[in-house]
N, CA, C and O of each residue as an XYZ file, in Angstrom:
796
protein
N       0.819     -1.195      0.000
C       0.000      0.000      0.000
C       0.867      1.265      0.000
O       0.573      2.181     -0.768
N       1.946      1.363      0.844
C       2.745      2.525      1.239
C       3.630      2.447     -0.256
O       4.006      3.474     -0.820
N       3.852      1.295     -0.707
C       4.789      1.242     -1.806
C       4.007      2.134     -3.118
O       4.501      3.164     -3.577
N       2.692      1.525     -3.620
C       1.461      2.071     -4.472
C       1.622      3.123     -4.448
O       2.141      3.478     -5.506
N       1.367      4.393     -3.386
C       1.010      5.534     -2.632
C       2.501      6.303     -3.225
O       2.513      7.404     -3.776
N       3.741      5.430     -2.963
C       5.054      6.645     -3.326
C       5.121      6.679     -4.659
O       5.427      7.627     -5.381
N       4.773      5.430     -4.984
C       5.071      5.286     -6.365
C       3.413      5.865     -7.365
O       3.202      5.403     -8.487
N       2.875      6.421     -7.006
C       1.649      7.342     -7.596
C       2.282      8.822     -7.496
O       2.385      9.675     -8.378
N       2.601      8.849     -6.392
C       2.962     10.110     -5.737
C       4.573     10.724     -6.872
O       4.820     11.829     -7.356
N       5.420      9.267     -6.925
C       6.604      9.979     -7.485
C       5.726     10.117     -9.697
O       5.928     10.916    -10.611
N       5.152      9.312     -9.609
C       4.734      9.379    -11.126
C       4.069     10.551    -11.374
O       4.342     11.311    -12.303
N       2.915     10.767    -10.296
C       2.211     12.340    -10.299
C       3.037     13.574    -10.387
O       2.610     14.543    -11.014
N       4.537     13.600     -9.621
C       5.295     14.363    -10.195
C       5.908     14.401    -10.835
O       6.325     15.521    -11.131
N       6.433     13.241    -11.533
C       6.943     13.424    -13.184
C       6.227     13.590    -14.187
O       6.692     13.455    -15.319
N       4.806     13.954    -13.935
C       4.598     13.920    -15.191
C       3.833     15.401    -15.270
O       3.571     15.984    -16.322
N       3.441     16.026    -13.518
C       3.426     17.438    -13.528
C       4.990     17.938    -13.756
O       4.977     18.940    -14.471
N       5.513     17.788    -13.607
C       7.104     18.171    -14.567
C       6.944     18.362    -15.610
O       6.954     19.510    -16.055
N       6.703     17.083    -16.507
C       6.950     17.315    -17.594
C       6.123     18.165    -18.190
O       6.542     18.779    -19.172
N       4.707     18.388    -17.697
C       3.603     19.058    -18.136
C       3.712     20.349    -18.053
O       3.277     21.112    -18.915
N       4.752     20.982    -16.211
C       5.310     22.504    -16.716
C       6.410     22.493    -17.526
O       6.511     23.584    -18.087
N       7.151     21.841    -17.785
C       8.471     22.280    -18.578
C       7.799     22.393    -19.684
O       8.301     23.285    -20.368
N       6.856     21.886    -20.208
C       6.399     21.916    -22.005
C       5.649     23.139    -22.285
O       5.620     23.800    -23.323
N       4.827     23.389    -20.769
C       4.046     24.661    -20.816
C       4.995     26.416    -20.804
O       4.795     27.542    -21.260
N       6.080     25.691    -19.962
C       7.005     26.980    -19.781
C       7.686     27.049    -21.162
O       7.351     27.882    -22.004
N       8.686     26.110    -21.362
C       9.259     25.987    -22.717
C       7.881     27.029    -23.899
O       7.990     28.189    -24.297
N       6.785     26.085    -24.138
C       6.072     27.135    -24.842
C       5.558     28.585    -24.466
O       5.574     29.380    -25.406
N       5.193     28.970    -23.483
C       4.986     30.521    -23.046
C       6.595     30.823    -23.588
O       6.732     31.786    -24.343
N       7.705     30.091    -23.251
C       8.780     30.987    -23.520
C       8.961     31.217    -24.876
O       9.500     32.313    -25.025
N       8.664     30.451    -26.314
C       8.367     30.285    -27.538
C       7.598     31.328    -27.935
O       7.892     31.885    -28.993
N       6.880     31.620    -27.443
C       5.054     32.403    -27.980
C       5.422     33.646    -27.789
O       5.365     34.446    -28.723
N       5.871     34.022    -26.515
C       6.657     35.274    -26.236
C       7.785     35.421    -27.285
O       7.611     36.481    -27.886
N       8.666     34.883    -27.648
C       9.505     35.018    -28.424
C       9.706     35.185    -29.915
O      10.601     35.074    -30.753
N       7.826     35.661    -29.784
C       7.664     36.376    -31.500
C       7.761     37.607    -32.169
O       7.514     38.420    -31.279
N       7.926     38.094    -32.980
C       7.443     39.245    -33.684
C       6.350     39.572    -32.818
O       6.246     40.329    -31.852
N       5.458     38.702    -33.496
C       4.001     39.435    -33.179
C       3.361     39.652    -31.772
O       2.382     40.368    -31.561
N       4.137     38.841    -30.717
C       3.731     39.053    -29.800
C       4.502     40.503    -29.164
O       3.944     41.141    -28.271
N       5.649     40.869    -29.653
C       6.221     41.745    -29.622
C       5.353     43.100    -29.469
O       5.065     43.829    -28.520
N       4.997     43.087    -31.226
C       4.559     44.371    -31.326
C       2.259     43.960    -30.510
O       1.460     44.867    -30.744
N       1.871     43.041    -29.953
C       1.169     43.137    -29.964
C       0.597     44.270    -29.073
O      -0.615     44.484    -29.103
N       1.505     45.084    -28.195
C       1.223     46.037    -27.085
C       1.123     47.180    -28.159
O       1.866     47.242    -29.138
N       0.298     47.922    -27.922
C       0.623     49.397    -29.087
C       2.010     50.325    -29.061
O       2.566     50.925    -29.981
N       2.375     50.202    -27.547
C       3.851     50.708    -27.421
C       4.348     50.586    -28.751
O       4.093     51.378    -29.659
N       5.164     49.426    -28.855
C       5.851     48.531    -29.634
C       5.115     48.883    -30.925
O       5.884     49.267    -31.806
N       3.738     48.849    -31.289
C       3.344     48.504    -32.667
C       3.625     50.163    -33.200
O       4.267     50.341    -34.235
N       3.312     50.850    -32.736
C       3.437     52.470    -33.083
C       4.115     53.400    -32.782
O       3.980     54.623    -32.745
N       5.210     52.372    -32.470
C       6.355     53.662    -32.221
C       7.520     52.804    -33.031
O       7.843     53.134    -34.172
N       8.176     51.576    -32.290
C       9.813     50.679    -32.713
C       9.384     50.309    -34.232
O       9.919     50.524    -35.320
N       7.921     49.516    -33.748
C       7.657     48.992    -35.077
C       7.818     49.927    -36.637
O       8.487     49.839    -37.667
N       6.950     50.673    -36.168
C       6.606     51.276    -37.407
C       8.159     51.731    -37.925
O       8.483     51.605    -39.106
N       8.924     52.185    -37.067
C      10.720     52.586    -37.476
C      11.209     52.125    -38.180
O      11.648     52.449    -39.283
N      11.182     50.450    -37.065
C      11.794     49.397    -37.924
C      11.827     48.778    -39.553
O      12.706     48.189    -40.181
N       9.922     49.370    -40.034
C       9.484     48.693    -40.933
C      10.255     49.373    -42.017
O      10.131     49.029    -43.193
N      10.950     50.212    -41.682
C      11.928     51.642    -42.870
C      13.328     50.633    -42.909
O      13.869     50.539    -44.010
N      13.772     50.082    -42.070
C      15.022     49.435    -42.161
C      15.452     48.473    -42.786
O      14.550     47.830    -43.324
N      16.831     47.952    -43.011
C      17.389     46.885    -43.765
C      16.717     45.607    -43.458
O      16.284     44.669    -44.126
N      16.815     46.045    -41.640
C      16.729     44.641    -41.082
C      14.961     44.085    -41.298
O      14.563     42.953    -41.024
N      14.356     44.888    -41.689
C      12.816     44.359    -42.031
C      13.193     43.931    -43.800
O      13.393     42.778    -44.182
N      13.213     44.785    -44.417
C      13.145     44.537    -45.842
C      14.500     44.725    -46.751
O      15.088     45.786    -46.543
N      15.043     43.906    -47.666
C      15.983     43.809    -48.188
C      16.643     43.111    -49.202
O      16.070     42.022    -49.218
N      17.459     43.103    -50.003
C      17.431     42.462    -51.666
C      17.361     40.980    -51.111
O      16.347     40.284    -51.047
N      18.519     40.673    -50.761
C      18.208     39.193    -50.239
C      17.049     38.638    -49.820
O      16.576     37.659    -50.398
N      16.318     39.359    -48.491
C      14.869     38.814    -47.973
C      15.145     38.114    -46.610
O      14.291     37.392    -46.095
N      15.983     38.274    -46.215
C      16.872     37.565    -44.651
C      15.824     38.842    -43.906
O      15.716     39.908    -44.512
N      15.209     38.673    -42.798
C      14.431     39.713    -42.427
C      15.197     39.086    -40.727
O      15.419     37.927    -40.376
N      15.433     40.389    -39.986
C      15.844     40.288    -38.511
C      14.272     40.811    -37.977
O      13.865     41.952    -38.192
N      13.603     39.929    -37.363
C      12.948     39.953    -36.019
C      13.112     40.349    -34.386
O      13.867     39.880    -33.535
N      12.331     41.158    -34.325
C      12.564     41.788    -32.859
C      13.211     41.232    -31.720
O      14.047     41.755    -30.982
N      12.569     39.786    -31.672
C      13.443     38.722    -30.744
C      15.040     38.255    -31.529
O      15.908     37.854    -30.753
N      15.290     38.302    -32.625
C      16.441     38.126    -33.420
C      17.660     39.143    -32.654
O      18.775     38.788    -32.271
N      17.259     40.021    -32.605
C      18.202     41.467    -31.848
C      17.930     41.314    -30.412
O      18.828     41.133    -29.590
N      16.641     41.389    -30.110
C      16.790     41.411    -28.698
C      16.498     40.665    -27.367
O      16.133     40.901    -26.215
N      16.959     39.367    -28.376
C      16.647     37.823    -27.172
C      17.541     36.903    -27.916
O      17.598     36.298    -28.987
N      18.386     37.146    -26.535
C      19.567     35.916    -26.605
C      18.868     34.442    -27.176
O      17.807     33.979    -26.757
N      19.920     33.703    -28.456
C      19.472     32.543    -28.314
C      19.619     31.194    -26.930
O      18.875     30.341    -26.448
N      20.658     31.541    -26.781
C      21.104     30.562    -25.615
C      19.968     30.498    -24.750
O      19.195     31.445    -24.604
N      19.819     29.049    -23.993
C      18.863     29.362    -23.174
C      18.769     30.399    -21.450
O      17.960     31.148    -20.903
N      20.115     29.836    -21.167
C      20.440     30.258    -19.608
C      20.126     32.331    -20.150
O      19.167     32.939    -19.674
N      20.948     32.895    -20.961
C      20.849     33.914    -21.150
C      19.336     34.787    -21.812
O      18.972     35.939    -21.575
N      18.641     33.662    -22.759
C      17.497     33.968    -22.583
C      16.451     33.805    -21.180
O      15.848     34.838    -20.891
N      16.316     33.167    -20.715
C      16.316     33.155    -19.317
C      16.056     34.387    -18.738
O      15.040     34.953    -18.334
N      17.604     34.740    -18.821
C      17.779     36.069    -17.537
C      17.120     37.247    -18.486
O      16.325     38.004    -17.930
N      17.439     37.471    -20.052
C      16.442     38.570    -20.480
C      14.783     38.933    -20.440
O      14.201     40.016    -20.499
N      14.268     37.494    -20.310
C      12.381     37.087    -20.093
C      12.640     37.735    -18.658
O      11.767     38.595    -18.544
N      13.432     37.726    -17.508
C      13.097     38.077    -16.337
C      13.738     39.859    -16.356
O      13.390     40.645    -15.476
N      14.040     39.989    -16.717
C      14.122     41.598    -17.199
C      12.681     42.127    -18.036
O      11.813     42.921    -17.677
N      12.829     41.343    -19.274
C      11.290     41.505    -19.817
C      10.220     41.974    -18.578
O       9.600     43.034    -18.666
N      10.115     41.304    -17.727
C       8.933     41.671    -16.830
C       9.126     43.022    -16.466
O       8.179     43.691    -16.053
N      10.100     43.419    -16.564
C       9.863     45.044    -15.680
C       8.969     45.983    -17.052
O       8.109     46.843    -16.859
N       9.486     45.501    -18.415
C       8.841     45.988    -19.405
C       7.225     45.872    -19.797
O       6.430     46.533    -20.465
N       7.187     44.427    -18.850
C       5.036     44.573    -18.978
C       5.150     45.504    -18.022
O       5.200     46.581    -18.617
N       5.264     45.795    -16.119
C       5.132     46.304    -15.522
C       4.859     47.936    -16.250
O       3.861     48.655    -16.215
N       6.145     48.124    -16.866
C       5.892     49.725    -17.626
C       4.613     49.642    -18.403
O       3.833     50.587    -18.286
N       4.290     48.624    -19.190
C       3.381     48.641    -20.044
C       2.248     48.665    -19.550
O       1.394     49.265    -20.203
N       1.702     47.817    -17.794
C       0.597     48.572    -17.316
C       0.669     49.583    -16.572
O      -0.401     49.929    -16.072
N       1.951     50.436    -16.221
C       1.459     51.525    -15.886
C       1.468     52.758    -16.549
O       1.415     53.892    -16.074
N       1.551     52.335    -17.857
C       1.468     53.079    -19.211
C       2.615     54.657    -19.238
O       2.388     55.847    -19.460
N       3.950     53.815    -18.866
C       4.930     54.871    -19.102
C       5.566     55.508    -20.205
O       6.194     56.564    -20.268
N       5.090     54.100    -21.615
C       4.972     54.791    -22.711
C       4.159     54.528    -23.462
O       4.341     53.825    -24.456
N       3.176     55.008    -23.154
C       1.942     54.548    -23.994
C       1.403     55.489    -25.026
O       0.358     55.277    -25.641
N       2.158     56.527    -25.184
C       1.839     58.301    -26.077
C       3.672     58.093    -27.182
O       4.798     57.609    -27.068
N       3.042     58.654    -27.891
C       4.470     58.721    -28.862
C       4.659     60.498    -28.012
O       5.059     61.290    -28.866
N       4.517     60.984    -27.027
C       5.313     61.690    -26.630
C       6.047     60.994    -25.263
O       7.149     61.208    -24.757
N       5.063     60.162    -24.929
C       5.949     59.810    -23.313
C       7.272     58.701    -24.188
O       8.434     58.649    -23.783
N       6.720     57.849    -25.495
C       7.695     57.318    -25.360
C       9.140     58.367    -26.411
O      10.234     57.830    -26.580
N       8.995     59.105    -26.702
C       9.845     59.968    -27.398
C      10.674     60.778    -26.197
O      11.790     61.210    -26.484
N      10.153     60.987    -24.881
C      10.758     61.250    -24.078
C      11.595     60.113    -22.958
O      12.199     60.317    -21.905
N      11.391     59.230    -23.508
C      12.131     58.552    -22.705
C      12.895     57.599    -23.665
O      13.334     56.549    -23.196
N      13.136     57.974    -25.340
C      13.643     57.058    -26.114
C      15.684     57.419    -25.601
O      16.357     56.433    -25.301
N      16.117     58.337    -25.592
C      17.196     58.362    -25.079
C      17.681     57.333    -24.003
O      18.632     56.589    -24.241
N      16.986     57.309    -22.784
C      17.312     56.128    -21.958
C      16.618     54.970    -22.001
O      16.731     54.263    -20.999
N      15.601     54.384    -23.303
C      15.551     53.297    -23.361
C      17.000     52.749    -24.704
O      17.539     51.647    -24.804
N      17.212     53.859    -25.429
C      18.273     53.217    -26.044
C      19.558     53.081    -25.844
O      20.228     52.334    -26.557
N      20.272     54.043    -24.474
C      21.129     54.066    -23.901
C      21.127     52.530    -23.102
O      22.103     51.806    -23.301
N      19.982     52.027    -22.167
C      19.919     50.458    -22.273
C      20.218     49.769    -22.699
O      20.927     48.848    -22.295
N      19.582     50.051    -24.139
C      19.600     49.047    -24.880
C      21.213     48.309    -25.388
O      21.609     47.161    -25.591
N      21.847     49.751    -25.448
C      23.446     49.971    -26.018
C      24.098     49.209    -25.022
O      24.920     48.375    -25.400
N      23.822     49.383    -23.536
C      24.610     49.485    -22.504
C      24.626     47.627    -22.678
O      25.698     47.024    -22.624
N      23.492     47.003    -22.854
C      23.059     45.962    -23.135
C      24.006     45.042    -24.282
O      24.536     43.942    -24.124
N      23.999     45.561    -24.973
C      24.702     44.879    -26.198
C      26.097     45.372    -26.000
O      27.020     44.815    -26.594
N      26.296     46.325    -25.247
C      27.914     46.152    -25.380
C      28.464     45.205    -24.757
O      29.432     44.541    -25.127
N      27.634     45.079    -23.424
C      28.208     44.178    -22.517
C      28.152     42.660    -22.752
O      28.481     41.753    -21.988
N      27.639     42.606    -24.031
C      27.405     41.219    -24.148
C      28.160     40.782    -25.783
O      28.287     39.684    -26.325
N      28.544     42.121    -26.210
C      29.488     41.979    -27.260
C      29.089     41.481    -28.568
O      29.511     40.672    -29.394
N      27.845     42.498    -28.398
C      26.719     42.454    -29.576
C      26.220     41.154    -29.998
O      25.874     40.866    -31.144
N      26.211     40.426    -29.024
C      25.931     38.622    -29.137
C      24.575     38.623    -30.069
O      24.440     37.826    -30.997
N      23.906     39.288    -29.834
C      22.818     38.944    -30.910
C      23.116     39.716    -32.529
O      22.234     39.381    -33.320
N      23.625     40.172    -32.827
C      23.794     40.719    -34.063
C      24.871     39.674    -34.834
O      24.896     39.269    -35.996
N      25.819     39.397    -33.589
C      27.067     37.946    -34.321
C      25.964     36.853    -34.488
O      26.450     35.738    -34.298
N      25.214     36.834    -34.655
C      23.931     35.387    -34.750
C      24.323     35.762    -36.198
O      25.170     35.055    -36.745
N      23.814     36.756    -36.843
C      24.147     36.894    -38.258
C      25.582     37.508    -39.043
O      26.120     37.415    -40.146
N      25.798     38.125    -37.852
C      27.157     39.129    -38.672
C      28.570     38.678    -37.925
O      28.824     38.997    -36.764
N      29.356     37.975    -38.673
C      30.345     38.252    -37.359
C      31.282     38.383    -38.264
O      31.216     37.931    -39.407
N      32.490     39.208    -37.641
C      34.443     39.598    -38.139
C      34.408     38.642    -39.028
O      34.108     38.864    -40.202
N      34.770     37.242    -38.482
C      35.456     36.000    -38.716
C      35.148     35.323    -40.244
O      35.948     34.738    -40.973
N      33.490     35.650    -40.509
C      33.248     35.129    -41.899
C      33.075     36.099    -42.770
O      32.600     35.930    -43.893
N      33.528     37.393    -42.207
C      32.980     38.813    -43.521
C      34.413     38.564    -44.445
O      35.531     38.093    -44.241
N      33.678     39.168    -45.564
C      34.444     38.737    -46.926
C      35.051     39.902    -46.720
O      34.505     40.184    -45.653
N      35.772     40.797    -46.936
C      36.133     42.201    -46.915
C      36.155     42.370    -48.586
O      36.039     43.457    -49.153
N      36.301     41.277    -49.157
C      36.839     41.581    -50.895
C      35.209     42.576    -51.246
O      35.083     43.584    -51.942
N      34.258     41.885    -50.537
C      33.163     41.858    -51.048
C      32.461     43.282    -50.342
O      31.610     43.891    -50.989
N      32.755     43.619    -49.381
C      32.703     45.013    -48.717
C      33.002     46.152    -49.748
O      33.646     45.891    -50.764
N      32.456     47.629    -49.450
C      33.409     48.771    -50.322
C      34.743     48.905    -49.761
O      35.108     48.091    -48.913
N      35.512     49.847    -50.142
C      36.596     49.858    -49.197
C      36.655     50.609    -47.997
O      37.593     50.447    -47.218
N      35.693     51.455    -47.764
C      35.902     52.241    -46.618
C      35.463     50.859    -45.771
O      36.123     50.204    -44.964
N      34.102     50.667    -46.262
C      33.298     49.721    -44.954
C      34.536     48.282    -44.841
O      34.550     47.638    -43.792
N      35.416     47.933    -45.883
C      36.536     46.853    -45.043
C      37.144     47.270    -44.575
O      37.706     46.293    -44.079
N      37.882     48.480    -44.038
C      38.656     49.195    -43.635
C      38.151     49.623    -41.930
O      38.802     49.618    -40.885
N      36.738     49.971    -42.210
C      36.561     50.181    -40.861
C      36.332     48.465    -39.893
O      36.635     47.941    -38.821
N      35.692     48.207    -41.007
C      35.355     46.724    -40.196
C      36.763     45.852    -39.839
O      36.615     45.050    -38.918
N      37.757     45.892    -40.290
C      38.728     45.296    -40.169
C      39.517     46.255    -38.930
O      40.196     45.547    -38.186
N      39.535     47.503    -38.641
C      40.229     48.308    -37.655
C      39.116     48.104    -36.501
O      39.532     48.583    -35.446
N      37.991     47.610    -36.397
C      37.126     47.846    -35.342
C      37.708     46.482    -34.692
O      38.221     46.538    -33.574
N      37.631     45.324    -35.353
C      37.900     44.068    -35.502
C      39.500     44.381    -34.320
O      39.738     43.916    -33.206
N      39.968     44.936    -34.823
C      41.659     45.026    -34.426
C      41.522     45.601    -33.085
O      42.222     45.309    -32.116
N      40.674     46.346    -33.111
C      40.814     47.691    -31.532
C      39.878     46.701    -30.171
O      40.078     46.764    -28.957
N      38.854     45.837    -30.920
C      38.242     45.163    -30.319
C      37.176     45.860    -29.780
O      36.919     46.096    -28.600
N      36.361     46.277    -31.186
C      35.128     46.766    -30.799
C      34.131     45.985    -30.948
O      34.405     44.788    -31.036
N      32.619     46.413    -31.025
C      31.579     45.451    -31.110
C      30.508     46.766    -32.128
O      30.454     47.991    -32.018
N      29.780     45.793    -33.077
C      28.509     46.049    -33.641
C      27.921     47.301    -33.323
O      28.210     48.229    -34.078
N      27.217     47.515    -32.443
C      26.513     48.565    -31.689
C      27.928     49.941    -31.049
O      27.566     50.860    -30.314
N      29.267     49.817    -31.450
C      29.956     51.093    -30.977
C      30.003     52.237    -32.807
O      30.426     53.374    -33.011
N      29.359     51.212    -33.746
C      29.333     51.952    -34.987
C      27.897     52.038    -35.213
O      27.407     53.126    -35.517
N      27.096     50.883    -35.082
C      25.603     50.974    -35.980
C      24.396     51.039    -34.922
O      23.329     50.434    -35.028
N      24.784     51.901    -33.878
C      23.434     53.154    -33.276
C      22.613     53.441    -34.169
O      22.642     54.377    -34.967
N      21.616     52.356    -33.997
C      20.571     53.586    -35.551
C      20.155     52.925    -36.579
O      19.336     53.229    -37.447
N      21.023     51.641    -36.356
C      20.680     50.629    -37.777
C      18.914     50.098    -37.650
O      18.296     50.140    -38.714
N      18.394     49.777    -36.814
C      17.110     49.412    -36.750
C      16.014     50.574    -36.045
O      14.821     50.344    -35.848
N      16.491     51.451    -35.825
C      15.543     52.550    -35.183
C      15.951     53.592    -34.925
O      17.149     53.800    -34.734
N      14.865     54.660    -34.850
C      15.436     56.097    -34.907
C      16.396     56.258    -33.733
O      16.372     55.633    -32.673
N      17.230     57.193    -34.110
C      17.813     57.519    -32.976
C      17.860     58.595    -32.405
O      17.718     59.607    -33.090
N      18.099     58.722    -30.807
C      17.347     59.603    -29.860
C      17.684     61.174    -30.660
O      18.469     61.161    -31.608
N      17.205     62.170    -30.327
C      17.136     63.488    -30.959
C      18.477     63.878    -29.985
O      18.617     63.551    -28.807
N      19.461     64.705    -30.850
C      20.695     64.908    -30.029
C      20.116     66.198    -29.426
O      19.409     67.045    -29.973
N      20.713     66.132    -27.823
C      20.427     67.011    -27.342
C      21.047     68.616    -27.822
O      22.246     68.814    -28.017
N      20.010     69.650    -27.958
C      20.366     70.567    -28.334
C      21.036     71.663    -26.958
O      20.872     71.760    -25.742
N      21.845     72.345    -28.027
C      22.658     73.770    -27.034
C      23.708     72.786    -26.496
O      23.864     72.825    -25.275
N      24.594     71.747    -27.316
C      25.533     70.930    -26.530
C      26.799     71.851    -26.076
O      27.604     72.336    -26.871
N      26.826     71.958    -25.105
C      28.630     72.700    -24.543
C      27.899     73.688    -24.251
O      28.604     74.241    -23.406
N      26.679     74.513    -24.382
C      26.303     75.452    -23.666
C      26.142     75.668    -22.590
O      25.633     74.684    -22.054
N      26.388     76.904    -21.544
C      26.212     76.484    -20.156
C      24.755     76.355    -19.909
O      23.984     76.999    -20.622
N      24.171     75.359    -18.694
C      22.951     75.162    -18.326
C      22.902     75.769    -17.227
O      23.758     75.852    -16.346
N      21.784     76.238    -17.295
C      21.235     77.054    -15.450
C      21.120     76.226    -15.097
O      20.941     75.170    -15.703
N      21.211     76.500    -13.471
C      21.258     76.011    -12.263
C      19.191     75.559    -12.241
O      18.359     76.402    -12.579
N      18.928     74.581    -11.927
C      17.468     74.399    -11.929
C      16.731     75.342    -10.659
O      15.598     75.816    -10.581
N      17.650     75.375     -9.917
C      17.102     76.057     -8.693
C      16.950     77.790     -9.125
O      16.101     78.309     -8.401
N      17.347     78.429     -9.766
C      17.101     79.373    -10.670
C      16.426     79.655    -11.389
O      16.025     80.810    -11.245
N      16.038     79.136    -12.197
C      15.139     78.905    -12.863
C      13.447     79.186    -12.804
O      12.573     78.836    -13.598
N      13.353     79.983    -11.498
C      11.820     80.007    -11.429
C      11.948     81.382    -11.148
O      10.956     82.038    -10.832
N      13.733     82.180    -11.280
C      13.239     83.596    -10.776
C      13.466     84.082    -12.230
O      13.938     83.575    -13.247
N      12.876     85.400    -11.864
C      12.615     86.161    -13.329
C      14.065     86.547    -14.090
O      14.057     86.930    -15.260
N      14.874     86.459    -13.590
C      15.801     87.589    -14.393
C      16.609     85.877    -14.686
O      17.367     86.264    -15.575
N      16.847     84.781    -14.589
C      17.271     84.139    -15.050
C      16.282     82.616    -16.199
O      15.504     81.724    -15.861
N      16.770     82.951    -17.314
C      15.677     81.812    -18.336
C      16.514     80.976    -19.014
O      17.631     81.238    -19.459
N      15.981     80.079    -19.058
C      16.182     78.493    -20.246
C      16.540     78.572    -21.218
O      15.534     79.048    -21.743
N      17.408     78.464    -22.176
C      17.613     78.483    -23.348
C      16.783     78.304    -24.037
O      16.208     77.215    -24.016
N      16.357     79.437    -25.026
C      15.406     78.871    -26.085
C      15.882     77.894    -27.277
O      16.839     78.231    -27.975
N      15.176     76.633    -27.509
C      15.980     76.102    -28.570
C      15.680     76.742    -29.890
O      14.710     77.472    -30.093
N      16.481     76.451    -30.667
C      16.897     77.539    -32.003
C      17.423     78.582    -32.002
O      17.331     79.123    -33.104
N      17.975     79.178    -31.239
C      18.706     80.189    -30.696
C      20.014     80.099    -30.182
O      20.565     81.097    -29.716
């Protein structure tokens, strides 16, 4: 009887095992689309629509890079740790921090400074999925672009310290650069004002 009982007991959990690993494995799949991507409007009306101007959507060949292509590790352990980052990004998404093409235009600077900070540190691991030093032809390059690609190669740079911009707009450079800025605490008395931009 006691034998029956462990041995129900150990089968009932192998096979609720196997039943979450197939369920997790797929939520982690389903998430890992295009379309589920852009299904938030964030995403559909602001990155998306950018993207749809770029190489990486449309191109002579027809090789099309997908949102998860750039920005989800294939590996698993490392995809992993990006799905648990992901969550802070629904969190934003219900408390609708960019839900206006102005809130998210104001905060595109430090979501792409992230994003950068992201891929450097990981040594543009998702872009070497398709591009890497080791198999570029240089014959087949112009000559500036083998020239740089071969000195970046040498200095030991990565993808993202040249092509800021390749899949989406990039942030509006801040204007009046090297100008001095008032003190904010100033700023509310009369005889001292803000730079007007264009001026």
């Amino acid at each position: 009887m006691v034998r029956t009982r462990r041995f129900a007991i150990l089968s009932s959990a192998f096979v609720a095992g196997i039943l979450f690993w197939g369920a997790f494995n797929t939520a982690m799949e389903w998430t890992n689309r295009e379309e589920f991507c852009i299904s938030c409007h964030e995403m559909r009306d602001n990155v998306y629509t950018e993207y749809r101007n770029t190489i990486h959507y449309q191109n002579r060949t027809g090789v099309r890079a997908t949102c998860p292509d750039c920005h989800v590790p294939k590996e698993w352990t490392h995809k992993i740790i990006r799905k648990i980052q992901a969550s802070n990004e629904v969190w934003h998404h219900l408390l609708g921090s960019i839900d206006t093409p102005e809130k998210y235009n104001a905060k595109r600077g430090q979501l792409a400074a992230n994003e950068w900070a992201r891929m450097k540190r990981t040594d543009s691991r998702e872009c070497r999925n398709c591009h890497h030093f080791d198999f570029m032809d240089y014959t087949e390059q112009n000559r500036r672009g083998a020239a740089t690609h071969q000195a970046a190669f040498a200095a030991g740079q990565t993808c993202i310290d040249c092509h800021k911009g390749i899949a989406h707009t990039l942030p509006p450079i801040e204007q009046h650069i090297g100008a001095p800025k008032p003190n904010p605490a100033d700023l509310g008395k009369p005889e001292v004002m803000a730079p007007v931009p264009g001026n």
